[in-house]
N, C-alpha and C positions, 0 to 999 in steps of 0.2 A: 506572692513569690512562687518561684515555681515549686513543684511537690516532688519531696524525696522520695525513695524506694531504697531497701535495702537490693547488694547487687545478687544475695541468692533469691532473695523474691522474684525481683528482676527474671531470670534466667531460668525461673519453673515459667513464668508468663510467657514466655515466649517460646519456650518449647511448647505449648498449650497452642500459641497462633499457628504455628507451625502444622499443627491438628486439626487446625480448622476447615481445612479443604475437604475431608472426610464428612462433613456432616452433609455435602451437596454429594459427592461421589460414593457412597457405600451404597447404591442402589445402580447407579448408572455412569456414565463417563461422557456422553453426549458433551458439557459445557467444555471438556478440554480439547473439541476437534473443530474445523470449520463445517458450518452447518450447506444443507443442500442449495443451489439453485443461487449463490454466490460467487463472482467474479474476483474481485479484489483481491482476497484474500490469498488466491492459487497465484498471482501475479508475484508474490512474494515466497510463496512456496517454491515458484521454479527460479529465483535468486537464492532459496536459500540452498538447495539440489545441485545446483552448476553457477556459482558465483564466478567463477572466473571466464566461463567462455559468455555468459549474457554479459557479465561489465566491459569486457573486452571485443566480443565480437558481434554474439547475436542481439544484443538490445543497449547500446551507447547511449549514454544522454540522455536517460527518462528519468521522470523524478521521483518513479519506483526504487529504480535504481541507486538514486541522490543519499536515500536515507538509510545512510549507513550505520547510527547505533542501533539500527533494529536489524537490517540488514546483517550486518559483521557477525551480532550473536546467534540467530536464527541458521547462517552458514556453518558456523561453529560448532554449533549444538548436533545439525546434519553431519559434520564430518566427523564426529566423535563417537557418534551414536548410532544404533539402528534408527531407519526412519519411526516407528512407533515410538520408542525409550525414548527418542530426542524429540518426538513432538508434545509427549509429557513432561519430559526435562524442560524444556522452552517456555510452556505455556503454564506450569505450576509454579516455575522460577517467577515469570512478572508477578503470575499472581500473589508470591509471598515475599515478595520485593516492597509490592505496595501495600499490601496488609501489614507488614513489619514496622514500616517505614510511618505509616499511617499507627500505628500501635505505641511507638518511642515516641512519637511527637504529642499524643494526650497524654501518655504516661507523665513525660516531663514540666506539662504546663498542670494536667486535673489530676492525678494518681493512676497507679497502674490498676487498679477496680475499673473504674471507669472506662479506661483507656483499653482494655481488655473484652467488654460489654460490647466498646464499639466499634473494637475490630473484627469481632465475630458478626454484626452488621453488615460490617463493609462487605466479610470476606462472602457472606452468603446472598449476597445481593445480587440478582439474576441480571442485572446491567453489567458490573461489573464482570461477571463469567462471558456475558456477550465480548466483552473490552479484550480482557485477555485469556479467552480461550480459542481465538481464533490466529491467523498467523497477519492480519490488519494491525498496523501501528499501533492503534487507539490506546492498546492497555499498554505497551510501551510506554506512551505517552502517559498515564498515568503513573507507571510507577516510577518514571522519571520525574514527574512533577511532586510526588508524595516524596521521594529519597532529596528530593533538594530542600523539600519545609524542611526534612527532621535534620540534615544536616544545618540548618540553619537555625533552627531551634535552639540544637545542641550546643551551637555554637555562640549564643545568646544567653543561654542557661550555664554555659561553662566559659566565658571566652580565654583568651587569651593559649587557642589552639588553631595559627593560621589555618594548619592542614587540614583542617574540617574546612573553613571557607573556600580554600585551594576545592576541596570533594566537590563544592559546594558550586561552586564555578563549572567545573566539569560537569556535575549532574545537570545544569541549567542549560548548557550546551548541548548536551544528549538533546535534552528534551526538544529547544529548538529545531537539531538537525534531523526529530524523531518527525516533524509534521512542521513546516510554516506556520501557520495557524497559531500555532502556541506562542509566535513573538509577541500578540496582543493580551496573552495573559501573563506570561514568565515574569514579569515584572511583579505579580505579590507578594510572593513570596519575598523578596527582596526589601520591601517596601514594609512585611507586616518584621523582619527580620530588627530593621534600623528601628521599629515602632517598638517592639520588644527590648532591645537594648537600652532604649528613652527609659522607657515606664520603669523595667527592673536597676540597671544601673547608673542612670541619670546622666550616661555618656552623652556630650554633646553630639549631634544630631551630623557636623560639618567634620568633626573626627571619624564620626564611627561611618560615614560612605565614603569618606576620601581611603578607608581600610580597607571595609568591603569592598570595593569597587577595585582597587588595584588585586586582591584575591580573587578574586572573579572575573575577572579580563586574565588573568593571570590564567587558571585554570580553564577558560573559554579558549586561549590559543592555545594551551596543549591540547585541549583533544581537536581542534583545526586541524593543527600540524599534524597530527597523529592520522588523524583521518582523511588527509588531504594526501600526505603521503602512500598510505594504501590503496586510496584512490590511484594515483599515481602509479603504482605497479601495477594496478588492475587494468587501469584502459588508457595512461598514459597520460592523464590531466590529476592537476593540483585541484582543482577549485571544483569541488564536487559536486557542491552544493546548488553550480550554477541553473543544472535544470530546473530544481525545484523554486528557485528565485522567477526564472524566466516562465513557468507555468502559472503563479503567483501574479505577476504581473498580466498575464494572459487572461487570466480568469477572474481577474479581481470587478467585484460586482455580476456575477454572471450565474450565482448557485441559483438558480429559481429552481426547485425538484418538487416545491410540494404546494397546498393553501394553508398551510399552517399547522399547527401542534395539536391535532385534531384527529382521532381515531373513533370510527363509527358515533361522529359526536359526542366522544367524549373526550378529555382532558387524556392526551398520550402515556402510557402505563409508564414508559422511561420518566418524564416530569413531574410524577408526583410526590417523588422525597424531593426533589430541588424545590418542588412549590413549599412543600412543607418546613426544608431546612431557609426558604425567603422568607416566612413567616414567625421563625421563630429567632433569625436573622433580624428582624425588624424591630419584632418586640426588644430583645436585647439593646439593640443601640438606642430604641428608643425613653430606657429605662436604665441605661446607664453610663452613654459615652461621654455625660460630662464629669464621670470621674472614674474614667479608663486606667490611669494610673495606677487605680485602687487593687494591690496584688488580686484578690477576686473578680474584679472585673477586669486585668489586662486583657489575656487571652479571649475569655468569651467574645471584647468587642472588636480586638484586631482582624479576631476572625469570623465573624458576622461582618464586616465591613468587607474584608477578601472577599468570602463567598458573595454578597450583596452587588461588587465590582464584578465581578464573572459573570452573576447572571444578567447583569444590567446591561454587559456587552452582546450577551446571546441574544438580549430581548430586542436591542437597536435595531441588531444585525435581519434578526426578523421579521419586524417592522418596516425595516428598509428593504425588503424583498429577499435576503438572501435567508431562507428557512430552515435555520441552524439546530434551532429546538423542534423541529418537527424531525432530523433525523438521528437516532441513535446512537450512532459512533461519532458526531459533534458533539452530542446530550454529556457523551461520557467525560470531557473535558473538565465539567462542572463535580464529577463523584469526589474529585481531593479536597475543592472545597466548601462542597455540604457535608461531608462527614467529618471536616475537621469542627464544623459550625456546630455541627449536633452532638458530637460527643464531643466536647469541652463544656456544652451544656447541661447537655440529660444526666442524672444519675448519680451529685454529690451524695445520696444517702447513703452508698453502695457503702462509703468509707466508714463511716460506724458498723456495718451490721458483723455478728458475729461470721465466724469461718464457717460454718455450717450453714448458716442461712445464705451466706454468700455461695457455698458451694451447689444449693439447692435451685437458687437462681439460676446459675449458671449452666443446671442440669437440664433444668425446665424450659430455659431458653434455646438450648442444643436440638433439645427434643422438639421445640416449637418449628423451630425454621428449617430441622430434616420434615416433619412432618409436611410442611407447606411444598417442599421438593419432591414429593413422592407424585407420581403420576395419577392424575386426577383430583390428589386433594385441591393443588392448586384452581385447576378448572371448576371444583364446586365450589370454594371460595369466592372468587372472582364470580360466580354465577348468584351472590348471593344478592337479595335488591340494597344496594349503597353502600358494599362494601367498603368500599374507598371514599365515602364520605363517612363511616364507623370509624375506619383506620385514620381519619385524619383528623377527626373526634376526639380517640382514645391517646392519639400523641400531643395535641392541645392540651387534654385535660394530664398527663404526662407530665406537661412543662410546668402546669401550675404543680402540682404535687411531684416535683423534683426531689423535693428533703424528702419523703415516703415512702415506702415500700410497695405501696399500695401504684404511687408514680412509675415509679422499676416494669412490676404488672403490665401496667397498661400499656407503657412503652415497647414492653415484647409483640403484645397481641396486636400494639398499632403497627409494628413494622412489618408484624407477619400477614397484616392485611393487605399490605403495599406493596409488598412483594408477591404475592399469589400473582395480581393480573400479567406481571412481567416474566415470572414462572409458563405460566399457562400459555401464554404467547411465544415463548420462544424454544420450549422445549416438551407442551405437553404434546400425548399421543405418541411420544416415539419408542422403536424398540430399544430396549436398554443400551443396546449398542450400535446402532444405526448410523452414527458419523465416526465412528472406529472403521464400521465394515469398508465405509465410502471411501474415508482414507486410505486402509490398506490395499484396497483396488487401483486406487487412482497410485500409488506409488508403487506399486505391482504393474501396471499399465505401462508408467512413465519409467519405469526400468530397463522393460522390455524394448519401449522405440527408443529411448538411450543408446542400446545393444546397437540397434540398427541404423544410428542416424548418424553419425562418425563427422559431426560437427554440422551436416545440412539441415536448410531450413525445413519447417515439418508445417505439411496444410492437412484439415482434417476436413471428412464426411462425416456428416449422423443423420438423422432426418430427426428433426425438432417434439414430433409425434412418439417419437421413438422408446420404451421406457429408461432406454440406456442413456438419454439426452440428457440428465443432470451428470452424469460421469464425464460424458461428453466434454460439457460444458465445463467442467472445474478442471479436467484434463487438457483440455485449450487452454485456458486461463493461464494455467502453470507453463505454458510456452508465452504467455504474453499478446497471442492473437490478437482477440477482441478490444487489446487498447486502440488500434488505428480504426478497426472498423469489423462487425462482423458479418459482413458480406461480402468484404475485401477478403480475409481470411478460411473461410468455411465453405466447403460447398454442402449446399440444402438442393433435395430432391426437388424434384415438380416441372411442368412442362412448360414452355416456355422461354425466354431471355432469362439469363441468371447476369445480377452486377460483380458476381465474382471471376465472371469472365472476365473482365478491366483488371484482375490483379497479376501480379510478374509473378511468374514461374521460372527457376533455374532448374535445369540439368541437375540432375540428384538431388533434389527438393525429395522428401518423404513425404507421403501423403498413406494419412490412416483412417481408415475405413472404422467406424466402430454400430453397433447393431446386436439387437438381437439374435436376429437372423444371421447367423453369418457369412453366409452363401451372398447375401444381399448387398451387404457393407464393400464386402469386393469386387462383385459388378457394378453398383452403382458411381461408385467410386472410380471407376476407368472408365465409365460411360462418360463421367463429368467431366475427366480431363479431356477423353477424346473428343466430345463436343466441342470443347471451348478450346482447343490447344491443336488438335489434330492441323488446322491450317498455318501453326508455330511451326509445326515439322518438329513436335512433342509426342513422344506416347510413354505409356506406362508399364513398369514390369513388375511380376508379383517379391515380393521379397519372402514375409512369411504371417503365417496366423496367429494368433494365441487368443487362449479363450479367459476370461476373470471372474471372479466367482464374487456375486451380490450379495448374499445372503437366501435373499427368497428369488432372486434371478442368476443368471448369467449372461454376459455380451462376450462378442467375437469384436479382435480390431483387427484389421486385416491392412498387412502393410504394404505397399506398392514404392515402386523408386521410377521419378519422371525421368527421364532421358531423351535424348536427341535421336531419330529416327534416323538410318543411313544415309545417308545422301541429300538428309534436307537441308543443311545448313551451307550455304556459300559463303565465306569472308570476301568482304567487299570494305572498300579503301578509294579515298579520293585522291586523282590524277588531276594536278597543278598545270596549268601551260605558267609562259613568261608574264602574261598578265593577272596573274595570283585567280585564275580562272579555274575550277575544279569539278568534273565529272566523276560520279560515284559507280567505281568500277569492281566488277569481281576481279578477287587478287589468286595469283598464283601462286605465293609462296609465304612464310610468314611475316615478314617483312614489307611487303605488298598490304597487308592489313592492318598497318597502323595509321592514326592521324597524325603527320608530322606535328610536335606541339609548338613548333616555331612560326606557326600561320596563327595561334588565339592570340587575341589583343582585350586589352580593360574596352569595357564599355561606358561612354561617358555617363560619368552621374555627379559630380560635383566633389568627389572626396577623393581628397587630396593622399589618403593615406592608404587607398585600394592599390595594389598591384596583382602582376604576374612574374615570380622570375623561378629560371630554372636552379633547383636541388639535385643532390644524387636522389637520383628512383624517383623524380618526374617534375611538375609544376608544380610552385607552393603559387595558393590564391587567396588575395585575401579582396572582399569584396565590399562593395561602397554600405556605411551604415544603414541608409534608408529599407526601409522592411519592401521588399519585393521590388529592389532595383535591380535590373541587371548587371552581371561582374564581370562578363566575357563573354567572347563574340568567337565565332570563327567564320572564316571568310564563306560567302554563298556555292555550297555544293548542288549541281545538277544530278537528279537520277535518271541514269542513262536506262535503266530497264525497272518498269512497274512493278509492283510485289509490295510483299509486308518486311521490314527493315528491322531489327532488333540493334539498338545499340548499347553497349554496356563500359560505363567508366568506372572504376579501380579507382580508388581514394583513400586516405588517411584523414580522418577528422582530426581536427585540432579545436575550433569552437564554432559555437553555431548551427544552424540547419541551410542546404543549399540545395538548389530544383537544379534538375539538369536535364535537357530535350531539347526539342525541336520547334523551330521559333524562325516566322515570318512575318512580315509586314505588322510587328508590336500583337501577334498571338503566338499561342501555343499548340503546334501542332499536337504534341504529344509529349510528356514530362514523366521522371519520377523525381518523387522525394524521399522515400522511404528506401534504408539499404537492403541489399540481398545479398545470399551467401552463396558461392557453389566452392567450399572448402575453407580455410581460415580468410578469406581478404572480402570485406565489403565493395560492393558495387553499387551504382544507382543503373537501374536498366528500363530503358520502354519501347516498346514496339509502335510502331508507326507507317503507315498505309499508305505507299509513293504513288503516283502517276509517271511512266515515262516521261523524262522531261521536265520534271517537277522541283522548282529552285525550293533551295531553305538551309536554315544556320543551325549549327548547333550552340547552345546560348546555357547560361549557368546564372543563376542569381540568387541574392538572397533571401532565404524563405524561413527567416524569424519573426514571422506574426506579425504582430502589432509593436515589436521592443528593438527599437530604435539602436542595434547593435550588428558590427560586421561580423562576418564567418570568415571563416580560415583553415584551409583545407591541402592538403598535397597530392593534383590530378596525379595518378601515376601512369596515363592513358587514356585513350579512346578505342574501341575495336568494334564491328560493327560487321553483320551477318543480313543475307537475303534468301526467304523460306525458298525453295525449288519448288518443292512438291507438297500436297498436305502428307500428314505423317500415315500408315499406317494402322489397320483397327486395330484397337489393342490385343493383348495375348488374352488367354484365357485369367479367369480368376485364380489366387493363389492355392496352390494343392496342399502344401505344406504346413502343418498345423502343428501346436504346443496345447497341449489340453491341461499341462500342467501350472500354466501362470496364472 
């Protein structure tokens, strides 16, 4: 049956978990910041910085974006806080969410000795601080996955309290809309929940899910509604969820990133308590699931069976080419439950030993696992010959001397073994504060071109050589650049074709130079645009400098604003005769530069449920389901005078992605997909290279992948530009500098 606790016992324990953060950070703070030379992470940094103008205007639809119970609390935390308070706030809160949550749920099944043993494990485990010390879902996802066992525990060990399954439901929901991914495990919880209620209460099996299930649907569509509705004010769709569904489907069988769980030949530092908690997973059911019932053996085999089921999925998954356990922040999936496996296991002797011996263990354990956290013990551990076959030795021999003291012992020294390589790898060698410094730069950086961006898109310079290119690069990230592409986004030095030439530039787009050199960041950076843009009838103006401070460096970003050069931009507009015949003419007035939208027509494609009809404030289109069938046509415009053409259409998304360009004879002259800003309203815009003379339509379709769904969108226009002249060499680099950011 499950194990009591007195509730003042209770409540010293977990002020005690609560402490346990301090045994990794009394030396350093490294584990609570995102680490160097990492993308991901920053992509959710700059959702959490400016949630309403990315949900809204500069990034719709990504399934960054999608996941909102990380997302909501993460913007939260930023609007509450200074950015440093709130990136400790953030990043200690998951992490004693799951430590907590992970601590009530062995306390309730082994005792709180135990249960305390092994949430000082969990909490000092260098995977875990990878999970949630960075601003990456991952540890979300865990402590969403750990807060729903222990609500369902609770609710096993105590029932007849909906409002815990109600929690219970909620927390399950988090965790799904925390990452897709977790739809193939969120089910064990569930599953060891109903098994729990069998063995201790002998509830029938057909009562107790038709309960749970209506409480957990129950609790699944509040936080929908809840979160669908915020979605809902933020960028003006219910179903938020849908990118991350639609990316899902896009990618599914597609993860190939590694050759497997293999690090310099050897077994990956992340894998080896999961190998360890399969092992000891194994032995258990092997030795006791034909009498699980038995109050002493519930828990251990429900949850050797859980964990058993997780990794059996990672291992398919890997197997079947998609190499899940070879990378880390999948690996982390598996920590709720191998450490529910091991500590339900390890460590009934704790419960006899006097308070002294108890409290001596506890001391000696503290001291073990800061020790392995101090810089370089980890690396001479891990350097030692077979460390990690010692350490997986000493928790073997652990498991057979469970009732022992002597078991306790060994169990400390085996985890402190198995913990060093993942120590050493992920945070030895650094200065005590080395991803503090990075941070506060990069959100000292991202301040500054805030000041100056007043809603425009922002393109960066660095050269990749540069030492400033990891700032660089995490300070891109947090604009969300490098999700399309990064050389569509960035301009990089060197002589030559650049492919960032091919990407759309708007009128007051910011573009930030960033370098050591500072002198450097701002020439070379107006070199770039003028190169590739000067024949746009684009050039660039200085706006201002500011210099950041590294620790042992300093970078200069040096900001510039593109603009339209005098006199290069002609508005040009198609002239209709009687026979819907139309010549692309420069217009004289504003009026003059519009496409009448009474000339677009549906393109046939077989669905019946495609149209076009006029709204206030322009076309609603909704276009046929097939992925990359055409939706609309506009009748064949001639260009009466040769040059480079920019056209740009104004749109409301409603769902879906849709191409919009230049289309002749079943090709593409020239398309975009991606929207652009020159103020609050998105546009699709592409340049395109006429001949006098030269027929062609302009055509829109849908451009949702492979997923067999229409888009639906509100044109609010067409307008359309012809360069005169190339632009202008740019002005000189910017003079005006801030030495104090």
């Amino acid at each position: 049956m499950p194990a009591s606790n007195s509730r003042a016992g209770s409540l010293r324990y977990l002020a005690a978990v609560l402490l346990l953060p301090a045994i990794v950070l009394w030396r350093q703070d490294n584990p609570l910041f995102t680490g160097f030379s990492y993308l991901d992470p920053w992509y959710y940094f700059g959702f959490f910085r400016d949630l309403v103008d990315f949900k809204r205007n500069l990034y719709p639809a990504t399934y960054y974006g999608s996941r909102l119970p990380w997302i909501l609390p993460g913007a939260a935390v930023q609007g509450l806080f200074s950015p440093l308070l709130a990136n400790d706030v953030l990043h200690l809160g998951v992490h004693t969410v799951a430590t907590v949550s992970l601590f009530l749920t062995l306390r309730w099944v082994a005792g709180a000795r135990p249960a305390f043993l092994a949430a000082m494990v969990f909490s000092v485990n260098p995977w875990l601080w990878s999970a949630t010390g960075w601003d990456n879902p991952d540890g979300a996802g865990v402590a969403y996955c750990l807060l729903a066992m222990a609500l369902l525990t609770w609710a096993a060990v105590r029932p007849g309290r909906p409002w815990v399954l109600l929690a219970a439901g909620m927390a399950l929901a988090c965790l799904v809309y925390t990452n897709i991914f977790w739809v193939t495990l969120a089910w064990l919880p569930v599953v060891c929940h109903l098994a729990l209620t069998r063995a201790w209460r002998r509830t029938p099996l057909v009562r107790s899910a038709m309960a749970l299930g209506a409480w957990l649907a129950l609790g699944g569509a509040i936080v929908t509604v809840v979160l669908g509705a915020i979605n809902w004010y933020l960028d003006g769709h219910f179903f938020f969820y849908a990118p991350s569904v639609l990316m899902a489907l896009q990618l599914r069988g597609t993860l190939h990133t590694s050759n497997g769980p293999w690090t310099n030949g050897a077994l990956s530092p992340w894998l080896l308590l999961p190998v360890v908690a399969a092992g000891v997973s194994a032995v258990i059911l092997a030795t006791r699931w034909r009498k699980w019932t038995y109050p002493d053996n519930t828990a251990p085999v429900l949850f050797s069976a859980q964990f058993l089921c997780a990794f059996a999925w990672l291992a398919y998954r890997e197997v079947s080419g998609d190499h899940l356990l070879s990378i880390y922040y999948y690996t982390s999936t598996l920590l709720p439950f191998s450490f529910l496996a091991m500590g339900v296991w390890f460590w009934p002797a704790l419960g006899s030993l006097s308070t002294r011996t108890w409290g001596l263990i506890c001391a000696a354990a503290a001291a073990v696992f800061g020790l392995v956290w101090l810089d370089g013990t980890a690396g001479f551990l891990g350097a030692l010959p077979h460390a990690t076959l010692v350490g997986c030795a000493a928790l073997a021999a652990a498991s057979l001397l469970r009732r022992r003291v002597a078991g306790v012992v060994l169990s400390i020294a085996g985890f402190a073994l198995l913990m060093a390589p993942g120590v050493s790898l992920r945070y030895a060698g650094l200065e005590r504060h080395a991803y503090r410094r990075q941070y506060e730069s990069i959100v000292d950086a991202r301040s500054h071109l805030e000041a100056a961006r007043h809603g425009a898109a922002v393109r960066f310079w660095y050269d990749p050589a540069d030492r400033a290119a990891p700032d660089a690069q995490a300070l891109i990230s947090s604009y969300l650049s490098p999700v399309w592409s990064h050389s569509e986004t960035t301009f990089t030095p060197g002589p030559g074709p650049h492919a960032w030439c091919d990407a759309e530039l708007m009128p007051s787009t910011l573009v930030a130079g960033m370098s050591t050199d500072g002198a450097r960041a701002a020439v070379a950076a107006a070199s770039a645009v003028s190169a590739c843009w000067g024949t746009a009838g684009l050039r660039v103006a200085p706006v201002e400098t500011g210099d950041f401070d590294r620790g042992s460096y300093r970078y200069t970003m040096a900001l510039l604003r593109v603009e339209t050069a005098p006199g290069a931009w002609i508005p040009v507009a198609p002239v209709f005769d009687s026979n819907r015949h139309a010549v692309l003419q420069d217009g004289h007035d504003s009026r003059a530069t519009e496409f009448p939208p009474q000339y677009w027509v549906v393109a046939p494609g077989g669905d019946s449920r495609a149209y076009l009809r006029a709204v206030p404030g322009g076309v609603e289109v909704r276009t046929h389901a097939a992925p990359g069938s055409l939706a609309a046509l506009y009748p064949a415009i001639r260009a009466q005078a040769g040059g480079r053409y920019r056209f740009a259409m104004p749109y409301r998304r409603y769902a879906g992605a849709i191409h919009f360009g230049a289309f002749r004879s079943g090709t593409w002259l020239a398309s975009a997909t991606r929207p652009s800003w020159d103020g609050s309203e998105p546009e699709l815009v592409f340049w395109v290279d006429l001949a006098a003379g030269e027929e062609f339509q302009l055509a829109m379709d849908n451009n949702n992948g492979a997923v067999a769904l229409p888009a639906s969108f509100v044109m609010k226009g067409v307008t359309a530009v012809r360069v005169k002249t190339p632009a202008p060499l740019p002005p000189p680099a910017p003079d005006r500098s801030h030495p104090g950011h």
